[in-house]
C-alpha positions in Angstrom: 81.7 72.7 112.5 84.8 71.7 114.3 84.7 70.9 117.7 86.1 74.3 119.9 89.0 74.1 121.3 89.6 74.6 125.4 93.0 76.0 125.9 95.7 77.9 123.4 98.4 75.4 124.0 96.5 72.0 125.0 94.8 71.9 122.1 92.4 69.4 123.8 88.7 69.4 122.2 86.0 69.7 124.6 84.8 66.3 124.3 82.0 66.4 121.4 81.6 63.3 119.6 82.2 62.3 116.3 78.2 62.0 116.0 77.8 65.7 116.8 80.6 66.9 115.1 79.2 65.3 111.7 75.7 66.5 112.8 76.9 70.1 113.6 78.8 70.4 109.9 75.4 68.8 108.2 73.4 72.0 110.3 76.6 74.6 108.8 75.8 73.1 105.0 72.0 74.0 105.6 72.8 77.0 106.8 75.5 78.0 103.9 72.2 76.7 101.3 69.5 78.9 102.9 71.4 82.1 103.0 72.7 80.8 99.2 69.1 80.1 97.7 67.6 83.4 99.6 64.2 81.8 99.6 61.5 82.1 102.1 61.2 80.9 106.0 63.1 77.7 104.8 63.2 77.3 101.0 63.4 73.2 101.3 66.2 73.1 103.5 64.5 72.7 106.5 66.2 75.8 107.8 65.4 79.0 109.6 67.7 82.4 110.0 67.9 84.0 113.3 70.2 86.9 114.7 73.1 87.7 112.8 72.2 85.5 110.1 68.6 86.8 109.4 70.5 90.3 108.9 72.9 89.3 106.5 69.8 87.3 104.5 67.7 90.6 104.5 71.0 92.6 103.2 71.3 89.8 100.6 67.5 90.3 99.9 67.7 93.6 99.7 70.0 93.7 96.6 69.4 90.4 95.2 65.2 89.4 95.5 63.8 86.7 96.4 63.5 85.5 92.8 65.8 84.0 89.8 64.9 87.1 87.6 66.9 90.1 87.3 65.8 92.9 88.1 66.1 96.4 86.0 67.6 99.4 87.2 64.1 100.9 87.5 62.5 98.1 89.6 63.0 98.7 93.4 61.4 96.0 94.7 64.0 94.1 95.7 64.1 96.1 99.0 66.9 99.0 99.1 64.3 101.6 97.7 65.2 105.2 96.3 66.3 107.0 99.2 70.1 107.9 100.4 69.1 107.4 103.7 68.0 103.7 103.0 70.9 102.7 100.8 73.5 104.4 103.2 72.1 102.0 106.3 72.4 99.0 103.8 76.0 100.1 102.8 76.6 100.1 106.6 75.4 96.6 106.8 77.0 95.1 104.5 80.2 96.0 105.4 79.4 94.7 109.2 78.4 91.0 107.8 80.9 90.9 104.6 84.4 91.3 104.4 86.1 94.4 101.7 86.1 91.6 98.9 82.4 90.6 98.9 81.3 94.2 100.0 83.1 95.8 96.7 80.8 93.2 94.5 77.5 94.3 96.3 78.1 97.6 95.9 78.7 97.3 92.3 76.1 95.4 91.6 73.5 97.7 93.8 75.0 100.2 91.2 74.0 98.1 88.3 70.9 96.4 88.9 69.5 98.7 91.0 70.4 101.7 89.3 71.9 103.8 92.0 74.8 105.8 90.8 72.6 109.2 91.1 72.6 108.8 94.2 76.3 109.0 94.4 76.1 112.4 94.2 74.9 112.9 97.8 78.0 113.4 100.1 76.5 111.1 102.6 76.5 108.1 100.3 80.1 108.4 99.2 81.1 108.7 102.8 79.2 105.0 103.2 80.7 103.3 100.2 83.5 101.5 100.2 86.3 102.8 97.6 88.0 100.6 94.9 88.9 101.2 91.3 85.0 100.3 90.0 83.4 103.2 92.3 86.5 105.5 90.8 84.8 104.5 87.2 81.4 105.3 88.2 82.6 108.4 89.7 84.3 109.4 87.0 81.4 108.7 84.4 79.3 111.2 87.0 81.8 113.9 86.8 80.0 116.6 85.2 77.0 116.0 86.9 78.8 116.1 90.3 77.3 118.8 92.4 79.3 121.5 94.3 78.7 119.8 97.8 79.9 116.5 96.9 83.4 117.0 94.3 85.8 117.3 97.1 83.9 114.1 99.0 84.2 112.7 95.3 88.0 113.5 94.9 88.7 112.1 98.7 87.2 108.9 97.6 89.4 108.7 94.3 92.5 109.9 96.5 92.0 106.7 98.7 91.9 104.1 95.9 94.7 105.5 94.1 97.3 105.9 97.2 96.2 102.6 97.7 97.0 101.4 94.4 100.0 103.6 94.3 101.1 101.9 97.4 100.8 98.4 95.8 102.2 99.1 92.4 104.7 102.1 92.3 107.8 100.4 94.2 107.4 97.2 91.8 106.9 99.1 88.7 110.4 101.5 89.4 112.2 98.1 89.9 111.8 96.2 87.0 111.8 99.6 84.8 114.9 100.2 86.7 116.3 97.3 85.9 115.3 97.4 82.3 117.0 100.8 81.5 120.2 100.0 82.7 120.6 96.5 81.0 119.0 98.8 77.6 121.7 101.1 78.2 125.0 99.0 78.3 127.2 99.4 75.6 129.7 97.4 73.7 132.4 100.4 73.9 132.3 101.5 77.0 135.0 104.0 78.4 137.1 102.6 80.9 135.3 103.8 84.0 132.3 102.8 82.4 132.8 99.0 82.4 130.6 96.5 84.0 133.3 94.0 85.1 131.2 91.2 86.1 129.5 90.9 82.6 132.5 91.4 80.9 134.3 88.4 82.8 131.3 86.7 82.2 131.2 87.5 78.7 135.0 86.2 78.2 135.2 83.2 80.3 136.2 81.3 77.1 139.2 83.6 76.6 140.6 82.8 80.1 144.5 81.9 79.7 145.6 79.9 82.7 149.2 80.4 82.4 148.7 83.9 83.5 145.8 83.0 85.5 143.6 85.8 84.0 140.9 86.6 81.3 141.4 88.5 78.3 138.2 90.2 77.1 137.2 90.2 73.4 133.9 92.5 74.3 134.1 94.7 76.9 130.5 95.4 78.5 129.2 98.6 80.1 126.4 100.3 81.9 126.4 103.2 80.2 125.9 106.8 81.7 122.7 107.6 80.7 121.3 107.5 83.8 120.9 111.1 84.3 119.1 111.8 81.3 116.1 110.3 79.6 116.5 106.8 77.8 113.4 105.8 76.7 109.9 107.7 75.7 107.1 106.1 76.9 103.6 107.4 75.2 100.5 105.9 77.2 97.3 106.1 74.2 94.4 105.3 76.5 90.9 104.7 75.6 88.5 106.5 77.9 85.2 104.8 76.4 82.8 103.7 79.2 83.8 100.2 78.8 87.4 101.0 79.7 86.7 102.6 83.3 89.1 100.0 85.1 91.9 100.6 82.6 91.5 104.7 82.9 92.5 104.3 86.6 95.2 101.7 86.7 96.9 104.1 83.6 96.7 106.9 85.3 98.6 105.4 88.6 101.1 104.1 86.2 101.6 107.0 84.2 102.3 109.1 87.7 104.8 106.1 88.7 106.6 106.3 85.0 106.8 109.9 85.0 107.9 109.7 88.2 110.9 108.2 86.6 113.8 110.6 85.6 114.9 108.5 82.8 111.8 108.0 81.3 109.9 110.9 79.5 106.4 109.9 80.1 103.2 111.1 77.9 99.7 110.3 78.7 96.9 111.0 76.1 93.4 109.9 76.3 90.9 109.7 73.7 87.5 109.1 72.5 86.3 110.8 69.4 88.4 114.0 70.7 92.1 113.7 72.3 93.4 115.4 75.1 96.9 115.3 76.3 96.8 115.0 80.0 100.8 114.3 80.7 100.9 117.9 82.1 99.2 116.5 85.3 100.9 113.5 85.6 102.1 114.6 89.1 98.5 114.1 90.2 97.2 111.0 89.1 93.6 112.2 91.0 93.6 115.1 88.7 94.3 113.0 85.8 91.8 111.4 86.1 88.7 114.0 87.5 90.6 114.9 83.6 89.1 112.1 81.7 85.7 111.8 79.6 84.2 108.6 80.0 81.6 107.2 78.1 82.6 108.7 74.5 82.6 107.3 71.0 86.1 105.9 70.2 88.9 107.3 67.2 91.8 105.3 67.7 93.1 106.3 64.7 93.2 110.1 65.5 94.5 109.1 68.7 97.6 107.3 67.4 98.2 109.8 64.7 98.3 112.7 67.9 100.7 110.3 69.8 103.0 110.0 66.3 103.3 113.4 65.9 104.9 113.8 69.4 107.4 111.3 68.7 111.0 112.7 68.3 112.9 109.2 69.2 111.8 106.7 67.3 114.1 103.7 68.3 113.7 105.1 72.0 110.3 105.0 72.3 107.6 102.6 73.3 103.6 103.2 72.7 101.4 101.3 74.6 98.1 101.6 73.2 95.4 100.1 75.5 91.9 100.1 73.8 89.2 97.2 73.8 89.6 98.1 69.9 86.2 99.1 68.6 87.0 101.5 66.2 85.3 104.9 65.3 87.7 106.3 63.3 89.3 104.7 60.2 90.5 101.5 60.4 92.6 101.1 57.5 94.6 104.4 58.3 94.8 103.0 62.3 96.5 100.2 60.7 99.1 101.9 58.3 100.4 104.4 61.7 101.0 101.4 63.8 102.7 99.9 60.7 104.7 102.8 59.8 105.6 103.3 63.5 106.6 100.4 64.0 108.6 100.7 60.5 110.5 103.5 62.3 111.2 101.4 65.2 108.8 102.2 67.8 108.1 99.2 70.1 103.9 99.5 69.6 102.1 97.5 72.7 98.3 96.8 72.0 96.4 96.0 75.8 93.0 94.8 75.3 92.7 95.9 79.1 94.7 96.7 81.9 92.7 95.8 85.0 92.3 92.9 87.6 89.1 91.6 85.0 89.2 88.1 82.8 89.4 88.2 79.4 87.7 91.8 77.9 85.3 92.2 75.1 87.2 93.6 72.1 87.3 93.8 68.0 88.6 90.5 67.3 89.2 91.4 63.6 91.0 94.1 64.9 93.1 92.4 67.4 94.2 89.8 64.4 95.4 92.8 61.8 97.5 94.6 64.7 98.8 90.9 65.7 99.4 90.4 61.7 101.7 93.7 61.9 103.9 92.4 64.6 101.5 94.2 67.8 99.5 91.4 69.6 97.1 92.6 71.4 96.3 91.2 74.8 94.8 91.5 78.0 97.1 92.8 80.7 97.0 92.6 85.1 98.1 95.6 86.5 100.9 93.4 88.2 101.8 92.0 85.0 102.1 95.4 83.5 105.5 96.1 85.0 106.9 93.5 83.6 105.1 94.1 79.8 107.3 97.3 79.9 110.5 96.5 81.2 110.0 93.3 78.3 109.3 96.8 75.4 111.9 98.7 77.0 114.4 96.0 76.4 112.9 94.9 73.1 112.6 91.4 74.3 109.6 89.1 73.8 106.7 90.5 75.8 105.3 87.9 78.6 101.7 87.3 76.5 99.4 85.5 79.2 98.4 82.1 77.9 94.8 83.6 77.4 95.8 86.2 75.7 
């Protein structure tokens, strides 16, 4: 550690020596190892927790052992035990010692290792947790087990994390679609009031005479008055296996912020082995979602041939199909609809993912034929997913991350 300072303007140390100061950073590294390797009163580093920092190694403890092996879902003997109670106190810890960030792991991981989610069905526990778009997947995985006493604690939690994410995304998202529908909608032919006279100087710079000091336009450019109506159809196809939880959230935000849009007509469809067309509820992303399934088998091919059927615009529409592509159904008929789709002009996107995650598991053999058809598929950030859309809107090359 840093010697303290004295004063807020001085800046003036309060005279420890270099010796100290060296020895004081060497005690902080011994200190970061202990609470690091977990292991007994001093685990070979010669150092022993007291106070705040025996707390935060018995909340540590409590999830994580003592030992290098993992520990099932079954096995409580890691410390947090069975009961709401318990688990709720630990929850309140952890969220003392840890900041949102590091909490948000824990918690998921106390759902995984320790095989907890039942008891997210107890009110008191969902008051205790804190929300983000992982505990929105469990949640949504429990919906039909959800008891009477704890959906509308259930939906408050799911309320939270999308406003939030609503909040972070939405104002972005309406920007750069904005954007992207006017430049889609300028036309060569404009009428006169119609004109966008700074592109169409731009545009005729060449044809500037200067002996009458003025520009004589070959191609007139316009913004086109489609704003009041719908430009472009926009069909989210989204894959509500279990794997997909992260993806089912961040859709359904984005589908709310698209159909929120008046010039975009916005349909969201989910799927597993059965589709269901949820884009009646779009003005409630929390009850698009409590309208999800997840955890099904997966029929992307019956998915895409529901979504093809609804297409009346062709050229004006853009399908974003986002599916870790395992498919159920049949592969070779997935492949001909995105094929003849596309054929037809549809601008077909293919996300692997769309959440805050690294690179997704997915069907690579899968991923290559849609790729061979003119649809790469890739993984996609929820902030990059604004831009992915105004890119298909406009029918410009879409901004593939590097790993994709």
């Amino acid at each position: 550690m840093t010697g303290r300072t004295t004063g807020h303007s001085t800046g003036r140390t309060t005279g420890r020596t270099p010796g100290h100061r060296v020895a004081d950073a060497a005690e902080e590294r011994l200190r970061r190892w202990r609470l690091v390797l977990g292991g007994d009163s001093a685990d070979g580093t010669g150092h022993a927790l007291s106070g705040r920092d025996a707390a935060m190694d018995g909340a540590l403890t409590a999830l994580y052992g003592k030992g290098d092996t993992p520990r099932a879902g079954r096995d409580r003997a890691a410390g947090l035990g069975a009961s709401a109670p318990a688990v709720a106190r630990w929850l309140g810890d952890i969220r003392t010692y840890f900041p949102s960030s590091v909490v948000q792991v824990m918690q998921r991981d106390a759902i995984d290792r320790l095989g907890l989610a039942t008891l997210l069905l107890e009110p008191e526990m969902l008051q205790a947790v804190e929300p983000d778009v992982h505990l929105v997947g469990t949640l949504l995985s429990l919906n039909k087990a959800l008891p009477e006493t704890t959906k509308e604690t259930a939906r408050a939690v799911v309320r939270k994390v999308v406003e939030d994410l609503e909040r972070r995304l939405a104002t972005r998202t309406r920007a750069a679609l904005t954007g992207a529908l006017d430049r889609s909608a300028r036309t060569g032919r404009p009428r006169h009031h119609d004109i966008d006279w700074n592109r169409t100087i731009a545009a005729n710079l060449k044809h500037y005479l200067p002996e009458h000091r003025t520009v004589v336009p070959e191609r007139l450019v316009g913004h086109g008055r489609a704003s009041r109506s719908v430009k472009k159809e926009v069909v989210l196809c989204v894959d509500q296996s279990g794997s997909m939880a992260a993806s089912v959230v961040y859709a359904s935000v984005f589908g709310a912020v698209l159909a929120s849009m008046r010039s975009l007509e916005t349909r969201l469809v989910v799927f597993d082995t059965a589709v269901v067309d949820l884009t009646e509820q779009l003005d409630d992303p929390v009850d698009v979602l409590f309208g999800t399934r997840l955890g099904g088998g997966t029929d992307i091919n019956r998915a895409l041939a529901y979504c093809q059927s609804r297409i009346t615009r062709p050229a004006e529409t853009v399908v974003v199909l986002i599916s870790d592509l395992y498919e159920g159904g049949i592969r070779d008929e997935m492949l001909k609809r995105v094929a003849a789709m596309r054929a037809a002009g549809v601008r077909f996107v293919t996300l692997l993912a769309l959440s805050d995650e690294g690179t997704p598991a997915y069907d690579r053999e899968h991923a290559a034929a849609l790729a061979a058809l003119g649809a790469p598929a890739f993984a996609c950030t929820p902030d990059l997913f604004p831009e992915v859309m105004a890119a298909a809107i406009e029918k410009r090359p879409l901004p593939i991350p590097d790993a994709g």
